[in-house]
N, C-alpha and C positions, 0 to 999 in steps of 0.2 A: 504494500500500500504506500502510495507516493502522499505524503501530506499535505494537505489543503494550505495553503495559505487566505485568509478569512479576517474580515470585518463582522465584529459582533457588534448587535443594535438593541438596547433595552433600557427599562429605566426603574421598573419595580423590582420589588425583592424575588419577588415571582422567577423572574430572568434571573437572579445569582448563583444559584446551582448548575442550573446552564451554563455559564459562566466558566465558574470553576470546575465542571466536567470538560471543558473544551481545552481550558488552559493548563491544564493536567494529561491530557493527551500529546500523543504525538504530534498534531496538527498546531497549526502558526496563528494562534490572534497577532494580526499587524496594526488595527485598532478595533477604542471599542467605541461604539458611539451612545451619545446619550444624550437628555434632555439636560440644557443649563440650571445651572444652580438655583433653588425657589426659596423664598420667604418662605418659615414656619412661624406662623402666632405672632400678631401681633410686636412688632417692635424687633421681630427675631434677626440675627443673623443670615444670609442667606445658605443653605446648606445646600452638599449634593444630593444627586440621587443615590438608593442603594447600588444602582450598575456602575456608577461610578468610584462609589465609596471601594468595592469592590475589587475594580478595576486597580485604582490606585492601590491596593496594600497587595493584589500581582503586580506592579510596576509595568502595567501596559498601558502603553499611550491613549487617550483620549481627548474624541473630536467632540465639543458641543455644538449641538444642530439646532438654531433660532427658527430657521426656516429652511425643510428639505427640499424646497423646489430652485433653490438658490444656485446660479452658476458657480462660486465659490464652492459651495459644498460637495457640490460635482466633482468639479476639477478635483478635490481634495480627495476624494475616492477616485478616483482614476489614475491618480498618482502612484496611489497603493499598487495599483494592478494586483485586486484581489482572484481569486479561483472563485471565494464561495462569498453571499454575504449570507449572515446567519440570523434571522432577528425573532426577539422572544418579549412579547407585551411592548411594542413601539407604536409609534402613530403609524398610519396612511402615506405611506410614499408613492410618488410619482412613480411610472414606467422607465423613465429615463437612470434611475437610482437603480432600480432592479434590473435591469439590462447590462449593469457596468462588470459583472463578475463573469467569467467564460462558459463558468457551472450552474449559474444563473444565482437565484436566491428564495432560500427557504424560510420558512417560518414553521413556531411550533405553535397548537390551539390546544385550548385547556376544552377539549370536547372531540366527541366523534362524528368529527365531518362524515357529510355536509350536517348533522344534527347541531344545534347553536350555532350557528353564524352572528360574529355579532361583536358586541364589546365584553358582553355579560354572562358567556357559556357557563361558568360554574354555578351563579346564581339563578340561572332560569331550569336547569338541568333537574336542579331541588327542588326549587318553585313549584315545579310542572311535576313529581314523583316521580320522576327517572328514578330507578334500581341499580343503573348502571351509567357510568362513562368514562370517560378514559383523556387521551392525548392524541391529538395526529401532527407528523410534519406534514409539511405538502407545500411546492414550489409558489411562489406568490404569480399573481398574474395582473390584469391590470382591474379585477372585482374584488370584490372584498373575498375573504376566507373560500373561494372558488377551484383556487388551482389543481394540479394534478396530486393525489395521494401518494406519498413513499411508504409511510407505516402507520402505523395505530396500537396503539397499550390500552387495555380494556381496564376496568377497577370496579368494583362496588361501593355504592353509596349507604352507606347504613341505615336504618330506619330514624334518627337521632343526630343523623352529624347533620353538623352545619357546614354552610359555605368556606365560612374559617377552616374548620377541620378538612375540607376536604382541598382546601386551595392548595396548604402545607403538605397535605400527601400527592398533589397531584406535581406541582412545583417538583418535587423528585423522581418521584416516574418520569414526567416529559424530561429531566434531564438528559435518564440514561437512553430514553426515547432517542433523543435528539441527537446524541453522540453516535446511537448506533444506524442513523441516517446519514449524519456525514462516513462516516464510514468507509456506509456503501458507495455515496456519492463516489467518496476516491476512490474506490475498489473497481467502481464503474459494472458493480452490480445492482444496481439501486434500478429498482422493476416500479414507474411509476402507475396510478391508477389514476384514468376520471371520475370527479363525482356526478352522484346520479340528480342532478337539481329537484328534481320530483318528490325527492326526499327531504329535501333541505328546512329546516325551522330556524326561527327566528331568535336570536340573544339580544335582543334590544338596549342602549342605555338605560339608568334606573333615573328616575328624579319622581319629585315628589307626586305627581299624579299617578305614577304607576307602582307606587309602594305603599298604600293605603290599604290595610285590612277590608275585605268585605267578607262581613258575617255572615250573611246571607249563602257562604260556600258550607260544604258542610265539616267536620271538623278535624279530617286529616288534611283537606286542602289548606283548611287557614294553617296547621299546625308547619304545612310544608313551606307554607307563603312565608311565616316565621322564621324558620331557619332557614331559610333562602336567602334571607337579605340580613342574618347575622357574621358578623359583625357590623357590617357595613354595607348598606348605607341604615338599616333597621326600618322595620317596619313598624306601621304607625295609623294611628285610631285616634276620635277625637275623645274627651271627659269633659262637660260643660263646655263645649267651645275650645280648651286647651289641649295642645297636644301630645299626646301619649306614644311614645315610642315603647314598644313590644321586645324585647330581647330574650327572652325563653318561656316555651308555653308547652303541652301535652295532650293530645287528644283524649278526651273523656266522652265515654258512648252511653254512661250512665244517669245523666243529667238529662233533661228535657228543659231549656229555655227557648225563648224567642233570640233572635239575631242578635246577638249585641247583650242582651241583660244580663245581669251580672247579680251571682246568690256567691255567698260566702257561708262554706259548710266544713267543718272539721277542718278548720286553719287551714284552708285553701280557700281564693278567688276560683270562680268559673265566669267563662262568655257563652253565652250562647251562639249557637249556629245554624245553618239550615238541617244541618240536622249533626245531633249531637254537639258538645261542644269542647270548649280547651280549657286546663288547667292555664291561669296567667302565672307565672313561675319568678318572673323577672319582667320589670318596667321603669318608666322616668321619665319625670313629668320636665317641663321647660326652667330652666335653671335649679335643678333637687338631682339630688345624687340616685343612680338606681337603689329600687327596693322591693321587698317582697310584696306576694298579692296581699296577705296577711297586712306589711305595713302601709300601704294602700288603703287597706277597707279604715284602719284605727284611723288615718286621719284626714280621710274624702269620705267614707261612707260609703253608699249606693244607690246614691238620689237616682241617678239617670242611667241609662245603658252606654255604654259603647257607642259609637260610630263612625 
């Protein structure tokens, strides 16, 4: 196997095992690329990202990208005269950036193309009660998450895990994933597949209109809607007008409420649902630190339901 020579592209922690499985190989990071330095919290210092922080303590060089459509940043990877580019959790690049490597340029997705396309594969995968999913590489092309398949690692979703839990396990599969696709790329056995578009579903962005509990599902859906979007961005309900962010709940098929109402029985909170409802486990209201359902009921009560 003749070694790649390779520009790595990322900026989340997501991408740092990638990272560090590449640069522990035979193969050549010649750079790495990343998003510039950002403001944390008010008044902050500006930091890097993790792909950089990363980067820096391997001692490989790094380019920050303000804008990928830039002739500058062009030039700057053509100079490289890379084989492979390799990117994991980066923005949308132009055709012309993906065209510059001879081997062309891969990326890895936290799902099993074409299933989640999108920003959001690990949280909609839970959302939706997926059982299962996994990692693909697959060459980019000029569509989003479309191009041609090299490989795929399957995993199971547990009935209980969340997005978090299943991000940190998947972040290492797509590692050795991802190593064992370059590989093949140099080996020059790398057998690619089309995906079947027919197949394909949606990973959408999250923001606030599409993270709102609706009680009205019945109550393994809301329990999956829950940990779908924990840690982040959290799901969320109103309480008098005020917003309630959701961070652990349990399906209970024992209760009969309406949508939304709320009985507090043997130091549990319950919600109702369209049918059956959820233990609230964990919540927090707007400026209050998370708390039990239990410290919930002692100092709101249960004037009103959910919504």
């Amino acid at each position: 196997m003749n070694p790649l020579r390779i520009i790595f592209m990322g900026s989340p922690d997501f991408a740092v095992p990638s990272l560090e499985k590449l640069a522990s190989s035979r193969h050549i990071i010649e750079a790495v690329v990343s998003n510039p330095d950002k403001r944390r919290g008010r008044g902050g210092r500006p930091l890097p990202t993790d792909v950089k922080r990363k980067a820096a303590e391997l001692e490989l060089p790094v380019i920050d990208v303000e804008d990928p459509k830039s002739r500058e940043f062009s030039n700057a990877l053509k100079a490289i005269e890379p084989d492979l580019i390799v990117i994991v959790a980066f923005r949308i690049l132009p055709q012309t950036i993906l065209a510059i490597p001879k081997s062309g340029s891969i990326n890895l997705h936290a799902s099993l193309l074409p299933k989640y396309r999108g920003a959001a594969p690990i949280h909609w995968a839970i959302i939706n009660g997926e059982k299962e999913t996994g990692c693909t590489t697959f060459f980019l092309d000029e569509k989003v998450d479309t191009g041609e398949i090299i490989s795929q690692k399957k995993t199971v979703i547990g009935p209980d895990e969340t997005t978090g839990d299943l991000y940190n396990r998947l972040k290492i599969l797509g590692a050795d994933l991802l190593l064992e696709s370059v590989n093949e790329i140099a080996c020059g056995t790398c057998e690619k597949m089309p995906q079947n578009d027919d197949l394909a579903t949606p990973a959408p962005k999250l923001f606030r209109e599409n993270t709102r509990i609706k009680f009205g599902k019945n109550a393994a859906d809301v329990h999956n809607f829950i940990r779908g979007l924990y840690p982040f961005p959290l799901a969320w309900c109103t309480y008098s007008n005020e917003k309630v962010k959701i961070h652990h709940a349990a399906p209970y098929t024992g209760e009969t409420l309406k949508p939304g109402q709320l009985d507090f029985r043997d130091g549990k909170l319950f919600a109702g649902c369209g049918t059956g409802s959820v233990e609230i486990i964990e919540l927090q209201l707007p400026g209050k630190k998370r708390m039990t359902g239990a410290d919930f009921v002692n100092s709101y009560g249960l004037s009103v339901p959910f919504k």
